[in-house]
N, C-alpha and C positions, 0 to 999 in steps of 0.2 A: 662628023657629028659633034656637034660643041657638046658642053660638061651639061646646061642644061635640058638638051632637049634627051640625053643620055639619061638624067635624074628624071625626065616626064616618061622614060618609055619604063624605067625600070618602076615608075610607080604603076604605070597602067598594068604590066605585068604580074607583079604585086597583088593588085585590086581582082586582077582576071582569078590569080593561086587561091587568092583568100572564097571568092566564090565557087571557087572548084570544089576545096577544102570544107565547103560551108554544104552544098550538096549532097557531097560523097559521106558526109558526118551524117546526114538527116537519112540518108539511104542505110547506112550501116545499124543508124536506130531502129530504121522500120524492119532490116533485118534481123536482127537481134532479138524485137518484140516478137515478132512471130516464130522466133525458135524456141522463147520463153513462154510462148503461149500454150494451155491445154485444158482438160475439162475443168479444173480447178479454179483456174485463172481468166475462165472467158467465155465464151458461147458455142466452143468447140465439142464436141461429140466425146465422151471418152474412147470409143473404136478409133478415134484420130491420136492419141497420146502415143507419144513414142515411148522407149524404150529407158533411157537416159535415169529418169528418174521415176518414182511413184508419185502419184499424185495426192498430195492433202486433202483430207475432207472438210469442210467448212465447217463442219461439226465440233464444240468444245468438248474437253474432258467433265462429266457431270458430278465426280467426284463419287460418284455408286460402284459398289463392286460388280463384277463382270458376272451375267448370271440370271436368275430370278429372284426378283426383290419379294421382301416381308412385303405379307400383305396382297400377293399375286394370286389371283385364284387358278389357272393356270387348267387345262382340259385334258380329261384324259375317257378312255373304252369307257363304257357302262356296261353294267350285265343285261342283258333283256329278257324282258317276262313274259315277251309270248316267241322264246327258241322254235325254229323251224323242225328242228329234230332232237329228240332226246337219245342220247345214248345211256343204259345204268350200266356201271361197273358193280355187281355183288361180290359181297363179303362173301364166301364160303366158307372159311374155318377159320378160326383163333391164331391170331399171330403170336401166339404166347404158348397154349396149349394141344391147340391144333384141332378143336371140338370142334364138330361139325356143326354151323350157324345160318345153313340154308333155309331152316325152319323158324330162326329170331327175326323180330321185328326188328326193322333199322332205328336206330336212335335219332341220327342225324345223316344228313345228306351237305357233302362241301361242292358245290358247282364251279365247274370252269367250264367257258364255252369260246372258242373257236369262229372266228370270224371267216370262211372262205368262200370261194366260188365252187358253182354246179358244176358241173360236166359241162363241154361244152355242148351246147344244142340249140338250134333256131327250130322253133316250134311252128309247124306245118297246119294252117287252118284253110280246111277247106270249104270254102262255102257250093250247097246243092242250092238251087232255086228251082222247084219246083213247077213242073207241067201239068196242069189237068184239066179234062174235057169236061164240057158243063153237062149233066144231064139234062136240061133244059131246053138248052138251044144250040147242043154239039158243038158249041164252039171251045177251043183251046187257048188256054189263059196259062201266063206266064207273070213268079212271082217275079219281081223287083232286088236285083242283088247289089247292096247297101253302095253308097257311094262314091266311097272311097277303094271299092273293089271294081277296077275296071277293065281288067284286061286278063286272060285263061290263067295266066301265072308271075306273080307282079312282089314287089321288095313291099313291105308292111311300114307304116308308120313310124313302129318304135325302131326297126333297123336302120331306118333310113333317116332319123333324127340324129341314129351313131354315126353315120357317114359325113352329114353335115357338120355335126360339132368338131370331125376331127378334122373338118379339114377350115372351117372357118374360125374354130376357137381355139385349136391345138397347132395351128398352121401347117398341119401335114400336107406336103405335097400328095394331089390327087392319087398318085399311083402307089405309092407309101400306105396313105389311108386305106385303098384297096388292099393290101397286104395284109395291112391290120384286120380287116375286117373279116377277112379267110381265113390268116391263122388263129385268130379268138372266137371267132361267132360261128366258121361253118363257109358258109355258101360263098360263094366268088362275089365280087361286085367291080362289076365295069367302072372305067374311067368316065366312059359316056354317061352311065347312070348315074354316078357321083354329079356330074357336072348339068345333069337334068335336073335331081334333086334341088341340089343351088338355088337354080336358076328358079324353080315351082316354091323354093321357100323364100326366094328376094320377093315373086312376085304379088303373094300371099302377105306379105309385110308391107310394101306401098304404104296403105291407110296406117298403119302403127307410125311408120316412119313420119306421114304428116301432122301426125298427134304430136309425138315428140320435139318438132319445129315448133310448133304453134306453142306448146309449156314452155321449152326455153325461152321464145321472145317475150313471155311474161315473167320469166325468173327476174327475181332482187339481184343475183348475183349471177353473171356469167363465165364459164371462164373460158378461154380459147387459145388455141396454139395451129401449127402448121406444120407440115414436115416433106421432102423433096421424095418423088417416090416415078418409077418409070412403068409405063403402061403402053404396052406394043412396042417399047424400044424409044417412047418420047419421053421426055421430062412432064410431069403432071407434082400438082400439090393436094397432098392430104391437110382438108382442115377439120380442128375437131373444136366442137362447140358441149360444153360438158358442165354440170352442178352434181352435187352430191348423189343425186337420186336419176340424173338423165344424161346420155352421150347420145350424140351424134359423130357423124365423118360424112365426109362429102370430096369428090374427087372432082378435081377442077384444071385445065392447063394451063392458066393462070394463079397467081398467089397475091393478086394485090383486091381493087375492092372492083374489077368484073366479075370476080369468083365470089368475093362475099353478097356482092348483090344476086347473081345467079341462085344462091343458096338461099337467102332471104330472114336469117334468123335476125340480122341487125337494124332490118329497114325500119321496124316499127320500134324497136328498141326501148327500152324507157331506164334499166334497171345502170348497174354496173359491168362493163366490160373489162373484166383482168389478163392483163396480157401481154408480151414481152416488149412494145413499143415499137413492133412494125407497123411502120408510116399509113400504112392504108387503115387501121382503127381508128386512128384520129380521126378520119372523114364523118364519122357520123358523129350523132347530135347526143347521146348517152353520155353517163359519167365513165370514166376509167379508173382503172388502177393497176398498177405498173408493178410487177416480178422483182423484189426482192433480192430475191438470192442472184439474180443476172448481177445487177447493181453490186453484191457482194465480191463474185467474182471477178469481178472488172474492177473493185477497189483490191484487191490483192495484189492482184498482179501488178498497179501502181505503188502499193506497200512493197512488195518481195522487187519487185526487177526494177523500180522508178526509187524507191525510198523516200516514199512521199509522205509525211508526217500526218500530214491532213486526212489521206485517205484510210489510215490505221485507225485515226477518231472516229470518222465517220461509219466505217464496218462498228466497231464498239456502240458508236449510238444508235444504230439501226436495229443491231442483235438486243442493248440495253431497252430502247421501244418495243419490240417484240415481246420481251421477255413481261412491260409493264402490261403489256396487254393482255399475254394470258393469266398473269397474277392477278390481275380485275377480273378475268371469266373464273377462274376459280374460287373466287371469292362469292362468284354470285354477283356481277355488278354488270349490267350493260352496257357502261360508256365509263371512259374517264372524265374526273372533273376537268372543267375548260381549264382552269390555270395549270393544270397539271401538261394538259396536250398545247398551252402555248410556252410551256416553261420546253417542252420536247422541241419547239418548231423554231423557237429562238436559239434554242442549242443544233439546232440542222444549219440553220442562214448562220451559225457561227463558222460553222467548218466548213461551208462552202465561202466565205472570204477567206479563211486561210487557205481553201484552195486555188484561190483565184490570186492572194498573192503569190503564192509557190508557182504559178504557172501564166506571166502575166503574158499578153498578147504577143506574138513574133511582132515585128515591126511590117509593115508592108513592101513589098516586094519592088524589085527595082526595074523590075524588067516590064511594070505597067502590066501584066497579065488581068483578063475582065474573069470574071466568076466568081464562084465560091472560094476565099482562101483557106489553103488547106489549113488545119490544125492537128495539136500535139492528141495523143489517147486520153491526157487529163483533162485538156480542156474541152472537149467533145464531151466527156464524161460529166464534167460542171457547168458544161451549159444545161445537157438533159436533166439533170438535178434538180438545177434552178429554174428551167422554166416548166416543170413538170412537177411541179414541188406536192403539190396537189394528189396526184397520182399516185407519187411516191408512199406520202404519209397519209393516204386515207386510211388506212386500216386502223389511225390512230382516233380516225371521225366516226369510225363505221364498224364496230363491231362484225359484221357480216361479210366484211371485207376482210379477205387472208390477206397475210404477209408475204404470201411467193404465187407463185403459177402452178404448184406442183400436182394441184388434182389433173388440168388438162396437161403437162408434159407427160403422167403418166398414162394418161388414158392413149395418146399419139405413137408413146415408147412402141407398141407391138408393131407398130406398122413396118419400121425397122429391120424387128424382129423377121416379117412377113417376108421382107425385098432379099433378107441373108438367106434365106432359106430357099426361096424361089424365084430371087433374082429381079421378075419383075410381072404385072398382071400382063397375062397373054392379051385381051378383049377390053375396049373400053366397059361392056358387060360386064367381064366379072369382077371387076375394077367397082363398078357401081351397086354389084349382087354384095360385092364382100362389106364396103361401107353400111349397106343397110341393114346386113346377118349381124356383123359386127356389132354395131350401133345399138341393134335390140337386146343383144348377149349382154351387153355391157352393163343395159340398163338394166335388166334382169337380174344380174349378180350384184349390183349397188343396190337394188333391193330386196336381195334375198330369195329369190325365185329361182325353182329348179330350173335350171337351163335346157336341160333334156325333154322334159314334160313339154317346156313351152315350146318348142323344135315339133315335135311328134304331133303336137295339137296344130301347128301352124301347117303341116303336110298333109292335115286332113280338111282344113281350110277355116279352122276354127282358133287364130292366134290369141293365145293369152296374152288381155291386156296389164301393162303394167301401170302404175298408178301415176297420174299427171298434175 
């Protein structure tokens, strides 16, 4: 081998090391990112956080002491003035002299009253219906016994509005709830009965359920999210569609837009859709507006694990926009001045070029590969920025546009809850029973409504409507 075909092999060798070394570098980033990754930092679950470390909150120091502030009004017992029971303690003799004061009128009386429960007891209502012969025309007439009374010996309304609440709004498992229901109330209650219940108050609901569809696809603002949940042992998506005053859930085994269209709240759409930029919302024709705090997240972890200068502005100017916004609502003001929201949006496309310098293109690849070239977490992160810019900062166009997603993450959170505790819905049924129990509770307690009452009225076939 002459001197240089020995100088062309050790170069080719060289060029093969360096793409090895260029590889195995990009591999150890991607591994590195995802061991640095958790709920703080990204879109991960905090049930996923390891051990290692705690996780920061996005939350600043407010500089308020720890506690109840001046100025709190803050809730506590009331006395009541129509007590179910009075007890009197009398004065009998002088604590001083020992004179008997059986016969004094009292001066004054000091009340304390005691908040507890009865005895336990299910109250036994029998209804008779009466038999009798006409003198007229001998014949035998029978009265009519009400309703909701249909069978020699049957669970009542109000007890079976407990069995429901605790198993669709406390997420007791069925047999658990039964438990409950025997050692507090008295009488046994079957699994099967629980699970009839259900099933007569999902069926009862239908119409409420389509009311609540039809006001969301007229809400100004909507907000929605999704979540992964298993039903007979398959993968299905919880999606929930939610505003201040109404929730929905919908069980679907798809997550992209067969299921949104299945559901139907988007089709007519007109308002705002807020939501964390899963690809399938884009599709329809509505305005958006994109979750904040994800965006937050996802600049930390470029700040903390990347050290990325840009992205430490940009968290500061997002929380700084936030912050102008609610200083204009409390002020009393519906919008900011326009120079004031393009002095905001000229300081955003600033730190999106400094992000864009800190992270400029890889150069393209040698190996001619066709597709999408992959990219870094930053620049994935600055392109959705900039081409979503819209999204991002509407809340600074629209007053009625929040700054995160967090009414519908919380309104989804229970579902979660639902899967740890029971793993998964036995029946695509009660999969579909619990979205619609759910759905109503929810909107019921966003507005103020006994949830119990409306349970009890819905098993007699008479569902309290909530306001639309």
């Amino acid at each position: 081998m002459t001197k240089d075909e020995e100088l062309e092999q050790l170069r080719q060798e060289n060029s093969a090391l360096r793409d090895q070394v260029a590889l195995l570098s990009e591999r150890i980033s991607v591994l590195e990112a995802k061991l640095a990754k958790d709920s703080h930092n990204s879109h991960l679950p905090p049930s996923s956080d390891r051990f290692q470390r705690q996780p920061k909150s996005l939350r600043k120091k407010s500089g308020k002491k720890p506690g109840g502030q001046a100025g709190h009004g803050g809730t506590t017992l009331k006395l009541s003035e129509t007590p179910d029971q009075v007890i009197v303690h009398p004065l009998e003799h002088c604590q001083h002299c020992q004179r008997d004061l059986r016969e004094v009128e009292s001066l004054h009386v000091e009340r304390r009253q005691v908040l507890d429960l009865p005895p336990k007891r299910v109250v036994v209502i029998e209804h008779q219906a009466q038999q009798k012969c006409c003198p007229t025309c001998h014949q035998i007439s029978s009265a009519a016994f009400p309703q909701d009374v249909r069978a020699p010996i049957q669970y009542g309304a109000a007890l079976g509005a407990v069995g429901v609440y605790l198993v669709q709004q406390q997420l007791l498992p069925y047999e658990r709830a039964s438990e409950v229901i025997e050692d507090l109330l008295g009488p046994p209650m079957s699994v099967g009965t629980l699970q009839g219940l259900v099933a007569r108050c999902a069926e009862q609901l239908e119409p409420v359920e389509q009311q609540i569809k039809a006001a969301l696809s007229r809400a100004e603002v909507l907000h929605q999210d999704e979540t992964g949940l298993y039903v007979a042992g398959q993968r299905h998506w919880m999606h929930v569609s939610a505003t201040e005053h109404l929730t929905h859930y919908a069980v679907h085994r798809k997550r992209g837009k067969e299921a949104l269209d299945a559901i139907g709240i988007l089709a007519d759409f007109q308002g705002v859709s807020v939501h964390d930029g899963w690809r399938s919302y884009w599709q329809y024709l509505c305005q958006h507006g994109l979750c904040n705090v994800h965006h937050l997240r996802e600049l930390t972890f470029l700040e903390e694990e990347r050290q990325q200068a840009w992205a430490s502005e940009m968290k500061e100017l997002l929380l700084e926009s936030k912050a102008a916004v609610e200083q204009a609502r409390a002020e009393g003001r519906s919008s900011l001045h326009p120079l004031e929201v393009a002095d905001w949006k000229a300081r955003y496309q600033a730190r999106l070029s400094e992000g864009y310098l800190a992270n400029p293109p890889d150069p393209p690849p040698k190996t001619g590969k066709k597709g999408r070239r992959k990219q870094s977490t930053a620049r994935n992160l600055l392109d959705r920025l900039s081409k979503h810019q819209q999204a991002v900062l509407l809340f600074l166009d629209n007053f009625a546009v929040p700054f995160d997603n967090s009414l519908a993450e919380r309104d989804i959170r229970m579902v979660k809850v639902q899967q740890k505790i029971s793993g998964c819905f036995r029946s695509p049924a009660g999969a579909v029973a619990f979205c619609r129990i759910r759905g109503y509770l929810s909107t019921l307690r966003k507005q103020g409504m006994a949830v119990l009452t409306a349970l009890e009225q819905t098993l007699i076939g008479h569902p309290v409507s909530p306001a639309f």
